[in-house]
C-alpha positions in Angstrom: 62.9 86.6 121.2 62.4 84.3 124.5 65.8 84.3 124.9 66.9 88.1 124.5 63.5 88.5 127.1 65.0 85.7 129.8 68.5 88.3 129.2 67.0 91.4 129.6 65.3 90.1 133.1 68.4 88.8 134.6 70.5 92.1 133.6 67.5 94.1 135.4 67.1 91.5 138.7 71.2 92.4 138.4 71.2 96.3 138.5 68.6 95.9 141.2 70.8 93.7 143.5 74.1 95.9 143.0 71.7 99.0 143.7 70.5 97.5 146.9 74.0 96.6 148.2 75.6 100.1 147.4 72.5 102.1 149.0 72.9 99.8 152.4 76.7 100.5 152.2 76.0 104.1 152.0 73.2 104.0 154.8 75.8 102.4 156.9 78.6 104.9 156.5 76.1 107.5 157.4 75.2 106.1 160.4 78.5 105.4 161.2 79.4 108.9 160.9 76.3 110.2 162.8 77.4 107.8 165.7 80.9 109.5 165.8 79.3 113.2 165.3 77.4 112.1 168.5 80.0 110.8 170.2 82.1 114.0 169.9 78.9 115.9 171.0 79.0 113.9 174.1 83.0 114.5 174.9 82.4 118.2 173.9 79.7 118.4 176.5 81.5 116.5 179.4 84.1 118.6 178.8 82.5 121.9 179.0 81.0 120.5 182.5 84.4 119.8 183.8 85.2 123.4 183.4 82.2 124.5 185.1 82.8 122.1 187.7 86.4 123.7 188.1 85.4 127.0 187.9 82.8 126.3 190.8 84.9 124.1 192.3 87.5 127.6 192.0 85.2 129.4 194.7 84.5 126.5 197.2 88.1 125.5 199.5 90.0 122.6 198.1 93.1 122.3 197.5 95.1 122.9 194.6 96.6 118.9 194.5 93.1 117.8 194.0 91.9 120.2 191.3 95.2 119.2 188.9 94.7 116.2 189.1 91.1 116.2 188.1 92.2 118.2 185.4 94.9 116.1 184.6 92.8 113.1 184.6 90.4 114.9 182.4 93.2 116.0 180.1 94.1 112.1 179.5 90.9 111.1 178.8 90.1 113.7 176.3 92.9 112.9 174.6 91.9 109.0 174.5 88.6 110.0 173.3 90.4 112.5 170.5 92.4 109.4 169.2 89.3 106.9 169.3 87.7 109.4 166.8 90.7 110.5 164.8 90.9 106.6 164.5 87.0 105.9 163.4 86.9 108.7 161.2 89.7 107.2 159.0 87.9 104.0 158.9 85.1 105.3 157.6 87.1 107.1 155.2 89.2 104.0 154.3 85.5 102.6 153.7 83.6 105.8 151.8 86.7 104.8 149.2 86.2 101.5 148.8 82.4 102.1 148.4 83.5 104.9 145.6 85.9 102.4 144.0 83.7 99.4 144.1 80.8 101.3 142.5 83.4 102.3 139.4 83.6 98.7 139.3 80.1 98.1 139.3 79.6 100.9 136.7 82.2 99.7 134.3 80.6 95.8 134.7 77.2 97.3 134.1 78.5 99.0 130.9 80.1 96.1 129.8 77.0 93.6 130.8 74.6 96.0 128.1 77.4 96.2 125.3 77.1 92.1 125.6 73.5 92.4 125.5 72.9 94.8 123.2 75.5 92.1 121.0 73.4 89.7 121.7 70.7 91.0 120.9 71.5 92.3 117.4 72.9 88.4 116.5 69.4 87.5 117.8 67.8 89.7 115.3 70.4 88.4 112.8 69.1 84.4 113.4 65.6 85.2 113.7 65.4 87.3 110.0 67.9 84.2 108.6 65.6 81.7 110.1 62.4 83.6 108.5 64.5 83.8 105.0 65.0 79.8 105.6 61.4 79.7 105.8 60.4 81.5 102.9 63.3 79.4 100.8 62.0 76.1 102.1 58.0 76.7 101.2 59.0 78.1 97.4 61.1 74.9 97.1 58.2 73.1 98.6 56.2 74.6 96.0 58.7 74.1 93.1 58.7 69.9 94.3 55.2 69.9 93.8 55.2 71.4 90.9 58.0 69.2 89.5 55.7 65.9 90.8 53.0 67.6 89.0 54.8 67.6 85.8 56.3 64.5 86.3 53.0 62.8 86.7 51.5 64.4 83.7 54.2 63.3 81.4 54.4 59.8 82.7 50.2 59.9 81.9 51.4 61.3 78.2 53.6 58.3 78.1 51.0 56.0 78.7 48.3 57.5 76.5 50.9 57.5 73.6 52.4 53.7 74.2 48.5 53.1 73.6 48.2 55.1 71.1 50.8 53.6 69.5 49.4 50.2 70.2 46.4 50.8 68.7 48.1 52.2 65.0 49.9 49.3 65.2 47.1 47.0 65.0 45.4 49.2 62.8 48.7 49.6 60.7 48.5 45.3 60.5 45.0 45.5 59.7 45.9 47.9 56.6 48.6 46.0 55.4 46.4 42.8 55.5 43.5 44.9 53.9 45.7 45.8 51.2 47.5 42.9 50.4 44.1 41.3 50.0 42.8 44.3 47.2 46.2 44.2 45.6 46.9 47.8 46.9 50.1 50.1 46.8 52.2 49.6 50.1 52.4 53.8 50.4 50.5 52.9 53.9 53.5 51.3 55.4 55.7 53.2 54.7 53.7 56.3 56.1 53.1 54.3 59.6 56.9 53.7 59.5 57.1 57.4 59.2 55.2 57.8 62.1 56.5 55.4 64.2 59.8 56.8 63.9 58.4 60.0 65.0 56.7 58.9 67.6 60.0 56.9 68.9 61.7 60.4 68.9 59.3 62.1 70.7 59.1 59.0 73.1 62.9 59.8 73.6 62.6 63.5 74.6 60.1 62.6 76.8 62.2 60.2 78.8 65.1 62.7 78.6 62.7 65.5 80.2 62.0 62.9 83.0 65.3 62.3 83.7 66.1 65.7 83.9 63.5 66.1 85.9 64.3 63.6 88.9 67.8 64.9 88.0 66.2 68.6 89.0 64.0 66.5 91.9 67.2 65.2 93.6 68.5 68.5 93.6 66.0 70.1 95.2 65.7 67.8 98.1 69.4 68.0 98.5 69.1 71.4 99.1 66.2 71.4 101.5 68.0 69.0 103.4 70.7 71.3 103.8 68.2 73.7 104.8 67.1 71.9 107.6 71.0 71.2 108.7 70.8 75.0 108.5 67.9 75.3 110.8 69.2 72.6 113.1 72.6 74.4 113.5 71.0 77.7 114.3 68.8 76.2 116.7 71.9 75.1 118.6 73.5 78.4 118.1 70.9 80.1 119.9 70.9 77.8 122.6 74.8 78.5 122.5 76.1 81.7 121.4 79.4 81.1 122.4 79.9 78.6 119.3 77.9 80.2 117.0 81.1 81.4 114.5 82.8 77.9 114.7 79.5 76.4 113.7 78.6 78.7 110.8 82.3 78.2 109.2 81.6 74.6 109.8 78.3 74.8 108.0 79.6 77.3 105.3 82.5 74.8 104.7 79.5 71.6 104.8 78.0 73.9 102.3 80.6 74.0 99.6 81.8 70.7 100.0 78.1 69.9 99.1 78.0 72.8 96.3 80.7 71.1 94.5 79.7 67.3 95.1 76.5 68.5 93.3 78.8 70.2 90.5 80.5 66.5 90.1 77.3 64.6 90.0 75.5 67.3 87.5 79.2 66.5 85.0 78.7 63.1 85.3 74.7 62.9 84.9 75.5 64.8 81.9 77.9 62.3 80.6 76.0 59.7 81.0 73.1 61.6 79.2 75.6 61.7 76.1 75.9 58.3 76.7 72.7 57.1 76.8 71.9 59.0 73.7 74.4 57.6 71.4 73.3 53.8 73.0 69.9 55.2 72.0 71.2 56.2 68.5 72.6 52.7 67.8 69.9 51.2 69.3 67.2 53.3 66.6 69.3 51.8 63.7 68.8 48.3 64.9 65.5 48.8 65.4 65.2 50.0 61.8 67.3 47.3 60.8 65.4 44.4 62.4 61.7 46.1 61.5 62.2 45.4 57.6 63.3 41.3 58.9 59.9 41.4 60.6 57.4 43.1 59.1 56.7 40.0 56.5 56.5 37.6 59.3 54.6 39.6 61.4 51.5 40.0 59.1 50.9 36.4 59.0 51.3 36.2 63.2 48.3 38.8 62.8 46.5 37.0 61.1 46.5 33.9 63.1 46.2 35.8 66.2 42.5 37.6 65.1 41.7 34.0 63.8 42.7 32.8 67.6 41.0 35.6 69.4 37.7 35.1 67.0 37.5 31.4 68.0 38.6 32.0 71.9 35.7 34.5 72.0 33.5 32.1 70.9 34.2 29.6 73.1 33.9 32.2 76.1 30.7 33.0 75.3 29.4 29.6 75.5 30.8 29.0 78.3 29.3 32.1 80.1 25.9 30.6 78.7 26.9 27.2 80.6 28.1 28.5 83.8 24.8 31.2 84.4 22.8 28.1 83.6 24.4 26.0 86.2 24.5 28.8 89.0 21.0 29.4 88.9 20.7 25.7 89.8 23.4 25.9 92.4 21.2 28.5 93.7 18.2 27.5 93.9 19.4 24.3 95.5 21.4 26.4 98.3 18.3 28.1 99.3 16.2 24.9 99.1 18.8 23.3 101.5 18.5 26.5 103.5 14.9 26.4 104.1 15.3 22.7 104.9 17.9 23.2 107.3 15.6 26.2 109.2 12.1 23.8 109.2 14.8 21.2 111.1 16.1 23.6 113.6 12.4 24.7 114.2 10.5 21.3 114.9 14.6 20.6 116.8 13.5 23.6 119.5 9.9 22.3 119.3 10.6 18.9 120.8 13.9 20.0 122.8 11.2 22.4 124.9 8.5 20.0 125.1 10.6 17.5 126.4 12.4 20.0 129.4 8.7 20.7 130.2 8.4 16.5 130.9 11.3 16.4 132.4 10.4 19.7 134.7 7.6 18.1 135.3 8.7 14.9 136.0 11.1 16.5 138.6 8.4 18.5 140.6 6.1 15.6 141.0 9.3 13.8 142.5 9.6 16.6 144.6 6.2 16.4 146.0 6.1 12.7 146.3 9.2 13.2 148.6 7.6 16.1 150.5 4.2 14.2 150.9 5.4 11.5 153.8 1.8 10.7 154.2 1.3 9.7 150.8 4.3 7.4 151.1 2.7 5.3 154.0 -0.6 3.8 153.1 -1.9 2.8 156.6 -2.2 7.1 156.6 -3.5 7.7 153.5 -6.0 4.8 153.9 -7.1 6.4 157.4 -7.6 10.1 156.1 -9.4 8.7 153.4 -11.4 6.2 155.6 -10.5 3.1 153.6 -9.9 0.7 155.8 -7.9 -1.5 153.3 -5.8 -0.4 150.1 -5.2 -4.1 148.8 -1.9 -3.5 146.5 -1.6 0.2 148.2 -2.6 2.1 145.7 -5.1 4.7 145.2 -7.4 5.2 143.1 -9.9 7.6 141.2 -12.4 5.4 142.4 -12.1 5.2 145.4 -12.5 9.1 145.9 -15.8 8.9 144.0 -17.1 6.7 146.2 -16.2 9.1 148.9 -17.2 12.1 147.3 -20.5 10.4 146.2 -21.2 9.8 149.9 -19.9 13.4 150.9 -20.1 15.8 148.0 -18.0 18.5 148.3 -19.0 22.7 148.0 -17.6 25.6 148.0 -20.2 26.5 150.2 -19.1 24.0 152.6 -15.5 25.0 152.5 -17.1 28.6 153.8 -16.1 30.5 150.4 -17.6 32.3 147.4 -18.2 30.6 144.2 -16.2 33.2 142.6 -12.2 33.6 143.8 -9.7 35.7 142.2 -6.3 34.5 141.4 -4.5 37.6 141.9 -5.9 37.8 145.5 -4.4 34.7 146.4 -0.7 35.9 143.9 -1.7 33.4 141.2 -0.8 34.1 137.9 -4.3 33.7 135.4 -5.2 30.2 134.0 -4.9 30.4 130.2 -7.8 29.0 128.0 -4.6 26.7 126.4 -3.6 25.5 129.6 -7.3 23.2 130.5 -6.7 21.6 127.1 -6.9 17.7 127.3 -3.8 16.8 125.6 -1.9 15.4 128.8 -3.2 15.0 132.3 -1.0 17.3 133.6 -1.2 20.3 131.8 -3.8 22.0 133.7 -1.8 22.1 136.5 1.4 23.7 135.5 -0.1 27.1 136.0 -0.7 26.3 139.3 2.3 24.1 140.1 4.4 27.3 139.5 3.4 28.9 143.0 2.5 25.8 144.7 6.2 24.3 144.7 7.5 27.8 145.0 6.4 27.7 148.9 8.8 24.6 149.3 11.5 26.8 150.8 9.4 28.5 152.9 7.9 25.6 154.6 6.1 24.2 152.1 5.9 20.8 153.3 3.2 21.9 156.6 1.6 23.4 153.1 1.6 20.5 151.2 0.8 18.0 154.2 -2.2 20.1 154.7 -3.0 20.2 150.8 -3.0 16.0 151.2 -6.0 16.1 153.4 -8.1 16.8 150.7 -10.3 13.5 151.1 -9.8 13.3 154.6 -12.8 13.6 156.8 -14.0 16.3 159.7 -14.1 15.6 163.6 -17.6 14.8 163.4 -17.3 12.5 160.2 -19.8 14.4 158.1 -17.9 15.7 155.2 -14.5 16.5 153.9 -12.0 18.7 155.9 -11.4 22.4 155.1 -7.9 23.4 154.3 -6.8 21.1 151.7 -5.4 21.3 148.0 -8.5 23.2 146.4 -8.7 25.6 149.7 -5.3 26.4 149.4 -5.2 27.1 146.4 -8.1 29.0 145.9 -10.0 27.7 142.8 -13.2 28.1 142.5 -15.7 25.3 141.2 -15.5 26.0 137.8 -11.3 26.6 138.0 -10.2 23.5 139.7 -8.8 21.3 137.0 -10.9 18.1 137.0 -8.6 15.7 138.7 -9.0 17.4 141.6 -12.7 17.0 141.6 -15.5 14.1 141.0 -15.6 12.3 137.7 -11.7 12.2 137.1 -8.7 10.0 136.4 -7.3 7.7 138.4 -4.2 8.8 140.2 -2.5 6.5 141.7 1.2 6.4 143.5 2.8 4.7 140.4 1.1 6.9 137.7 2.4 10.0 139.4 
């Protein structure tokens, strides 16, 4: 339908085209001729004012000599302008005919152009109502495959169910005979299973036929839809070209019935080989029969020995399925004791991995502030802040600062402060009741030590040098300087950890 569209548009933008170039044609001969109308107009009138002239020219003296030969000049040119017209006029006849004849031409081309259109269009129609009939061929054999499937899986489920059933009377056949032979019984049973067993073997044997025949019917079927779709495929291309559409479709009709009769060959020879097959399966019923009356007698004493077997092999199994749930539930119980095991490890393993990065942290900051703190590094200094005149082994300690802090006891008041500070004045985080714990001289200052070294980078050593003059004394030699370690800090009397204040440790340059 596209196509016959895109046709029709290009047949119209055609016509339209030819129209415009015969109307401008025909607008150009008429002003062609309107030109020469004009220009005989002109001539007429010039010559009508010639004869005035003359005729006025008549009353007024001249002489004759002049007056001829105006008039003969007049004459001459007339007859110049008579030719120029005569000539124009048969030009534009010439060219009024060959407008005439070329739009004949035109005419016959457009009647031609909509007989090959309308041909087109109606082997359009013809590939778009086969291609639908394609359709509707190619969905009922859709169907009819599906339905053969369907069928085919049914009867391969019948087969199973049947091979069982057939197990099963065998077994139960065995049992009978065994029954039988032990209460001395008539063997009317066996032959009545045999009975049935041959029965059943035929009707096994018609089944397999009707599945042969139907993946015979299968193959078929998708034989022909592929040639369906070769159809499809080959009027696709013929719509794209309809100028090879007829060679095409002989080909295809010739693919066809070359295909028609391959599948006439193959259908005689599947049937031959059905015949055969049927008189193999003939012969092979008779041997069957034949070699069933050999092993029947040795086959009820295999039957035996095999329920004798499977009666001690279940035995066993279930013992051993006793055993082994025993000995899993031990397995078990010993996987998730190890588990629990392994977890308490890992725990008390992160325990003493984090303990020992906070000695180590710690251990690094107090480097740190023994190599910030050059004054504690000198003892002449730290002797003369404190007012020792002599360290001995220089080192400090705790008793030392008692002695100076029993001579000049040290207040808040005197450091010009209230008795209660707030921490989060001063950007300190709070002191936790865990953190004042005795457990390690150093713990109650790792709340603290947080901030403090934190204002290394911004010139924490004029902090810390200041923080070091803790025991050193004022101008006047009265008491303790302001601005040291618990100034600028911030504690209060009852915050400041203790070794920091009267009564402590000893610290000394080697303990730290």
């Amino acid at each position: 339908m596209e196509a016959s569209q895109l046709l029709k548009e290009k047949e119209r933008e055609r016509d339209r085209d030819k129209e415009k170039e015969r109307k401008s044609k025909l607008n150009n001969s008429a002003h062609i001729l309107n030109s020469n109308n004009t220009n005989n107009n002109a001539h007429i009138k010039q010559r009508n004012n010639i004869h005035s002239n003359s005729s006025n020219e008549a009353g007024s003296p001249a002489t004759p000599s002049e007056h001829v030969l105006r008039l003969e000049a007049d004459i001459k040119r007339l007859k110049a302008d008579l030719q120029a017209s005569r000539q124009s006029e048969a030009e534009l006849r010439s060219q009024l005919s060959q407008h005439a004849s070329g739009e004949r031409a035109i005419r016959a081309e457009l009647s031609q152009v909509q007989q090959d259109n309308d041909s087109l269009q109606a082997k359009l129609h013809g590939l778009v109502s086969a291609r639908q009939s394609d359709k509707q061929t190619l969905a009922s054999l859709e169907k009819r495959l599906q339905e053969e499937r369907r069928c085919r899986l049914l009867v391969e489920t019948q087969l199973a169910n049947e091979r069982r059933a057939r197990a099963n009377e065998v077994i139960e056949a065995s049992k009978a005979q065994q029954r039988s032979k032990n209460n001395n019984g008539i063997t009317e049973c066996g032959e009545h299973c045999r009975q049935r067993r041959r029965e059943l073997e035929g009707e096994a044997q018609q089944l397999r036929r009707e599945i042969k025949s139907g993946e015979d019917r299968l193959r078929a079927m998708e034989m022909e839809i592929q040639q369906y779709q070769q159809l499809r495929r080959a009027q696709q291309q013929a719509a794209n070209s309809p100028s090879q559409q007829q060679q095409q479709h002989q080909q295809q009709q010739m693919q066809q019935q070359q295909q028609l009769q391959q599948q006439q060959q193959q259908q005689q020879q599947q049937q031959q080989q059905m015949q055969q097959q049927q008189q193999q399966q003939q012969q092979l019923q008779q041997q069957q029969q034949q070699q069933q009356h050999h092993h029947q007698q040795h086959h009820n004493v295999e039957t035996e020995l095999l329920v004798s077997a499977l009666s001690a092999l279940q035995d066993k199994t279930s013992h051993l399925e006793s055993s082994l749930s025993a000995e899993t539930r031990i397995k078990l119980d010993l996987f998730s004791a190890l588990g629990e095991a392994k977890k308490q490890l890992e725990q008390r393993e992160s325990l003493l991995m984090a303990r020992e990065r906070e000695i180590s942290e710690l251990k690094a900051k107090v480097t740190e502030v023994l190599a910030v703190m050059p004054s504690m590094n000198e003892p002449s200094q730290l002797s003369h802040s404190l007012g020792i005149s002599d360290l001995g082994n220089h080192a400090l300690s705790m008793s030392s600062l008692n002695s100076y802090l029993s001579t000049y006891p040290l207040t808040m008041a005197d450091l010009g402060l209230s008795n209660n500070l707030n921490l989060s004045d001063l950007n300190l985080d709070p002191v936790p009741s865990s953190a004042l714990t005795p457990s390690s001289p150093l713990t109650p200052m790792r709340p603290y030590t947080s901030k403090l070294f934190s204002t290394h980078s911004n010139g924490g050593s004029n902090m810390l040098n200041s923080c070091m003059g803790m025991g050193s004394l004022n101008d006047d030699g009265k008491g303790p300087k302001s601005g040291g370690l618990i100034d600028v800090i911030g504690w209060s009397a009852a915050e400041a950890p203790p070794m920091f204040l009267r009564g402590g440790a000893a610290v000394t340059a080697s303990s730290v």
